[in-house]
C-alpha positions, 0 to 999 in steps of 0.5 A: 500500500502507498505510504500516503494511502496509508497515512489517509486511511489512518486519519479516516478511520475515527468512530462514526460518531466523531469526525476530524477537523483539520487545524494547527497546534496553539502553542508555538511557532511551528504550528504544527498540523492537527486534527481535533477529534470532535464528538459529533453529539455533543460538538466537544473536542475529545481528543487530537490525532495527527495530522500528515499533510502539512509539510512542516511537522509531517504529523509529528508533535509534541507533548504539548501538542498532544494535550492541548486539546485539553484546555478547551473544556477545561474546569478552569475555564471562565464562563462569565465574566468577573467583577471585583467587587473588593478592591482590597484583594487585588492581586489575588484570585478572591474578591471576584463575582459573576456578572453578565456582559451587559454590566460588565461592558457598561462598567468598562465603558464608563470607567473608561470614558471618566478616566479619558474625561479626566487625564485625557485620551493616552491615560489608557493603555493596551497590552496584547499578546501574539497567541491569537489570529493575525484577524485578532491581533490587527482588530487589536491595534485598531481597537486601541488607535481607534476606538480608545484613541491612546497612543499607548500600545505595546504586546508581550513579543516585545518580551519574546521576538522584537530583537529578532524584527529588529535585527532582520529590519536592520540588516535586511531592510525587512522582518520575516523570521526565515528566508527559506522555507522549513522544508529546505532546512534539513537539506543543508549542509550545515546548521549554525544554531545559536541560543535556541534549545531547539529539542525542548523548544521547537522539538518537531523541527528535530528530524530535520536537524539530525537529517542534516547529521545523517547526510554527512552535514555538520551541525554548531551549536551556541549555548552556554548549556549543553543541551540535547541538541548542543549534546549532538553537535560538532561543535559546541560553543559553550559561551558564557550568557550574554557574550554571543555579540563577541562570537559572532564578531569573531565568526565573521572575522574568522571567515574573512581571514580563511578566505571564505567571503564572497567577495562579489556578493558583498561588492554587488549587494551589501553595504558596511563590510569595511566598516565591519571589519575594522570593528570585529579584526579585534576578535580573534579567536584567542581575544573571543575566548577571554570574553566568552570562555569558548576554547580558541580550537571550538572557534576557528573549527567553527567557523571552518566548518561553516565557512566550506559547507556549499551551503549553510543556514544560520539559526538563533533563538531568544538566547541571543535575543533577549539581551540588551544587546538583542538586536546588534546579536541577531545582526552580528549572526545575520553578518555570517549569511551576508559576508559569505552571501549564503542567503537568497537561495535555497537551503542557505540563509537566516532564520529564527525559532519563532517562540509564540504561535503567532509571533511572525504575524502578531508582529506585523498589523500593528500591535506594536507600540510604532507599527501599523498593518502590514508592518507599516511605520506610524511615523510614516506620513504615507503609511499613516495616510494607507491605514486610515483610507481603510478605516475611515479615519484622517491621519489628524486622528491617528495617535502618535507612537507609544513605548514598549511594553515595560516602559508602559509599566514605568508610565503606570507607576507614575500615573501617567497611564491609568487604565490598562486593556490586557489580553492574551499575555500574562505579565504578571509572569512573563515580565522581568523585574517582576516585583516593579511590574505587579506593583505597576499592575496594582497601581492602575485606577481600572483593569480590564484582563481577557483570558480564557482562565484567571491567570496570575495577571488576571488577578490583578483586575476589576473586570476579567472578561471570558475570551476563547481557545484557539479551537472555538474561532477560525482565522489564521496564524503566521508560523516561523517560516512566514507561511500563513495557515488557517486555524479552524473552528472546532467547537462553539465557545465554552459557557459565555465566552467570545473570541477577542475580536467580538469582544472588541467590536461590542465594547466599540460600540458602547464607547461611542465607537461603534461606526468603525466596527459594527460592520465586522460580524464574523472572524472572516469580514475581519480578514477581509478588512485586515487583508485590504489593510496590509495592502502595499505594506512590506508584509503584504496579506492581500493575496492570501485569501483562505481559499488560497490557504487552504489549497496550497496548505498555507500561503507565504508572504508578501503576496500581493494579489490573486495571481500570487502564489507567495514567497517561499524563498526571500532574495532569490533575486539578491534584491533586499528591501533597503533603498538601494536593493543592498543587505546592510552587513553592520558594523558592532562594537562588543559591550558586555551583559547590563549586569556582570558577577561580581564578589557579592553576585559571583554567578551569571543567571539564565533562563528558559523552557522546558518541553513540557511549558509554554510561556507563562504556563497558564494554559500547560500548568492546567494541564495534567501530564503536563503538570505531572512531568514538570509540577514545579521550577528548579535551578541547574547547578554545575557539581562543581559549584554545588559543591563549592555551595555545600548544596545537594541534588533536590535541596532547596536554596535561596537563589537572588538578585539587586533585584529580588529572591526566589527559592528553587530545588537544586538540579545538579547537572554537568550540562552547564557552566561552572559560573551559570544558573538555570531556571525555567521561567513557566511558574508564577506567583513566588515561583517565578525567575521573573523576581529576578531579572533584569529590566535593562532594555535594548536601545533599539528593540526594547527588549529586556535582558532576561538571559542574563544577570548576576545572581547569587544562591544560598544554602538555607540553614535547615538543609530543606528537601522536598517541596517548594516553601 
């Protein structure tokens, strides 16, 4: 039998009183292909079952893929919506009733009006997240320009994929979070990945990666864990946090003096290469060390290998992303790709582990805090003028750039903003400098929260509004490698809840703004103002129409009009999205992590997942197995250390910083450096690492340095084991 026939005749065969919905995965960027199971007598999700047709994950997923059905019809799912009724308990699960929609919209809109009245339009705020549909997050950003009228809009990617957009905009004039598609990277011929624990994070991509190894390909990991995939490589640079800005400077450096740059590719298409190599010259392989720890030998085989494989793709995660230096980090990795003109051709290029579902397209309709749809600038006259010819306002009304997501936090702490909007994110634990934000959070005159549970950041409003699963709308998502794809409807909302998008046309129109919503009643009229709305911009929609999704399993962009079938491939014709057609290849001078050890904070922390978690942990802590596998946090510590700590395996230690504590079971581990402490930043509440870290922000992409700071732990004097106090 065919191995495809087979594949069908396996999703075919379901029992007769269920039938299979085809969709993608909620969690993150690879929206890996599904099937829901759907009982057909009670319309209920009951189950997942693997989806072989989508070429990305080829029906393969993970332990969060698996279970994420499970969420829909939660016990934990909110029914109603929620009024807090004793504002003594803010920043608590208590304090809360029931309500109907009707007094819950009436309270917001007048709160909203008298805040508005009283300390003008900008004294309210949104704060979005990047889990929803692209049809979601661009009514977002039109609902906080429009119907709110305030200029202060920012989302939770500014935590998670900013440095990325801004790197990617920087070097390549554009933004898109692969230049190639998904498919091609297991035919490479060498993968350089770069802060990305690639096997617990995006473990579906996996097959493609060991295929390289199989095929004789060669696979360099920078990570200052060893993780599984840094376990298998060839190379492991095991650099210390923060220091990736001096690798890569010595990659590039180390390139050029092997005689690996193409040199007619940087004369005919790049501009900066001599001012490159005046800075990274002083980065020679034994200068790297000193600053990065990583042998002189990893380096220059490293670069060697990379430098001869025929083809090559250069790889990276929020480990190099989430520094101060993010942005200048992805640059400097990008400036390998363009010295040796590895990039606008199949199986080479540039691409970066997108960590949230919708992280590529929630970035590019206008959620952020200067961007409007179709990655347009509202600093832009021109784009300004594009945006309101659709939504049927002058440029006079458009508000004026925001700030980025923490600097909204400050604004709150001094009154500035009064009332804040949040849906899909969960700052309360995903925010660094944890004790700041939940007293910012505090602060606010009024809080409206969207979410499908009470999250930790639920917590803290007067109003939670019940929103939907992903399974209970239909719209669609742009996965890491820029392909856009349908998320379909599985069942109708759970109790009282609505999808985001609903919510926000009904609040529209108590607010008085009802003229520039009402028209939208169902998720597909969105897309249809959302695709004319990206029209002409750089992350051009139009031509994605679902029908067009649908028949080509998902569409890439831009793609401009009906004729268009998408771009797979970025650059094939070496043309880059700069005025002058040229990649810029950037010029980066080190500068060493916000935070460096010192005597009394002698060792460096770090962060990150873990394959069972997602995020905040607000969906996958719901989760049984998922709980079970991983009920609490911990911190690695190399045996070296614990030993110099006097700590033992599941002893419990107090692990601080300027900035806050937190205590956390000891996992000793020889997968990390010596100088080097681990957490997983899932957990809320006083679990969370968040307490910890550090608020120094990216002067371009204004993203937090999360990956690295100087900490300090100390054994408790009673030796606890056990469960966390």
């Amino acid at each position: 039998m065919p191995k495809d026939k087979f594949y069908r005749d396996i999703e075919n065969k379901h029992h007769p009183k269920e039938k299979l919905v085809p969709t993608h995965c909620s969690y993150c960027g690879m929206q890996c292909g599904m099937n829901l199971r759907v009982d057909t007598d009670s319309n209920k999700i009951i189950g997942v079952e693997p989806r072989y047709d989508f070429p990305v994950n080829l029906g393969k997923m993970c332990p969060k893929g698996v279970t994420a059905y499970q969420q829909t019809n939660h016990d934990d799912r909110l029914l109603r919506p929620l009024i807090r009724d004793d504002a003594s308990k803010k920043g608590t699960k208590e304090g809360f009733r029931e309500a109907s929609w009707d007094e819950a919209y009436d309270l917001i809109a007048r709160k909203f009006k008298e805040l508005q009245n009283n300390y003008g339009k900008d004294s309210l705020s949104v704060f979005s997240g990047v889990s929803m549909t692209n049809e979601k997050c661009y009514l977002t950003g039109k609902f906080a320009r429009v119907a709110l009228q305030t200029r202060y809009i920012d989302y939770n990617g500014r935590f998670c994929m900013s440095s990325a957009a801004a790197g990617f905009m920087r070097s390549l004039g554009v933004d898109r979070g692969s230049t190639l598609p998904w498919t091609d990277i297991h035919q490479t011929d060498c993968l350089f990945i770069a802060g990305s624990n690639t096997a617990e994070c995006h473990p579906t991509s996996m097959f493609r990666v060991w295929e390289v190894q199989n095929r004789g390909g060669y696979l360099i990991v920078a990570d200052p864990r060893e993780t599984p995939i840094a376990r298998r490589a060839d190379v492991h640079l095991d650099l210390k946090p923060g220091t990736d800005l001096a690798l890569a400077n010595c990659m590039v450096n180390l390139l050029v003096q092997q005689g690996f740059a193409d040199e007619a590719f940087i004369r005919e298409h790049t501009n900066g290469f001599e001012e490159t190599m005046e800075v990274v010259k002083a980065f020679t392989p034994e200068y790297t060390s000193e600053i990065t720890g990583v042998a002189p030998e990893k380096l220059i085989r490293a670069a060697e290998i990379y430098g001869k494989a025929p083809n090559a793709v250069v790889m990276f995660a929020r480990g190099i992303e989430q520094q101060h230096k993010g942005t200048d980090n992805v640059s400097a990795y990008t400036n390998m790709c363009l010295v040796t003109g590895k990039i606008g051709r199949p199986k080479s290029g540039v691409a970066t582990f997108t960590g949230q579902g919708n992280g590529q397209g929630g970035r590019e309709h206008g959620q952020k805090a200067d961007a409007l749809p179709g990655y347009r600038k509202i600093t832009n006259p021109k784009h300004v003028q594009e945006v309101c010819s659709v939504w049927g306002i002058t440029p006079e009304e458009m508000p004026q750039p925001g700030v980025s997501a923490y600097e909204m936090f400050e604004l709150m702490t001094e009154k500035t903003i009064r009332g804040l909007y949040l849906l899909c994110s969960n700052p309360a634990v995903s925010a660094p400098n944890q004790n700041f934000v939940r007293s910012a959070l505090k602060s606010l005159d009024f809080m409206v929260c969207c979410d499908m549970f009470l999250s930790e950041s639920a917590e803290f409003a007067d109003v939670v509004l019940p929103s939907v699963t992903w399974s209970e709308d239909e719209g669609t998502v742009t996965n890491l490698e820029g392909r856009i794809i349908k998320i379909n409807k599985a069942q109708e909302p759970f109790g009282e809840s609505k999808p985001d998008w609903q919510i926000q046309v009904e609040l529209s129109e108590r607010l008085g703004r009802g003229q520039y919503f009402r028209h939208l009643t169902t998720a597909s009229k969105v897309a249809e103002e959302f695709r004319l709305a990206s029209k002409g911009g750089y992350a051009d929609y139009y031509g994605a129409t679902w029908d067009k999704i649908e028949k080509q399993n998902g569409v890439f962009w831009p793609c401009r009009d009906e004729q268009d079938q998408g771009t797979p491939y970025m650059f094939l014709d070496k043309k880059f999205y700069h005025p002058d057609g040229k990649a810029k290849i950037c010029a980066l001078p080190y500068r060493p992590p916000a935070e460096e050890p010192c005597e009394q904070y002698p060792l460096r922390l770090t962060t990150g997942r873990v394959v069972y978690h997602y995020l905040s942990g607000n969906q996958t802590r719901r989760i049984p197995f998922l709980r079970d596998m991983c009920p609490e946090p911990f911190v690695e510590v190399h045996p070296e250390t614990a030993k110099l700590y006097g700590i033992e395996h599941e002893e419990i230690v107090r692990l601080y910083t300027r900035r806050g504590e937190a205590y956390f079971k000891v996992k000793i581990i020889e997968a990390i450096r010596q100088d080097t402490v681990f957490v997983p930043y899932h957990f809320g509440h006083e679990q969370s690492i968040n307490l910890l870290t550090i608020a120094a922000l990216d002067p371009m992409s204004r993203m937090p340095e999360f990956k690295a700071c100087a900490a300090q732990i100390e054994k408790l004097a009673n030796g606890t084991k056990g469960a966390l106090l």
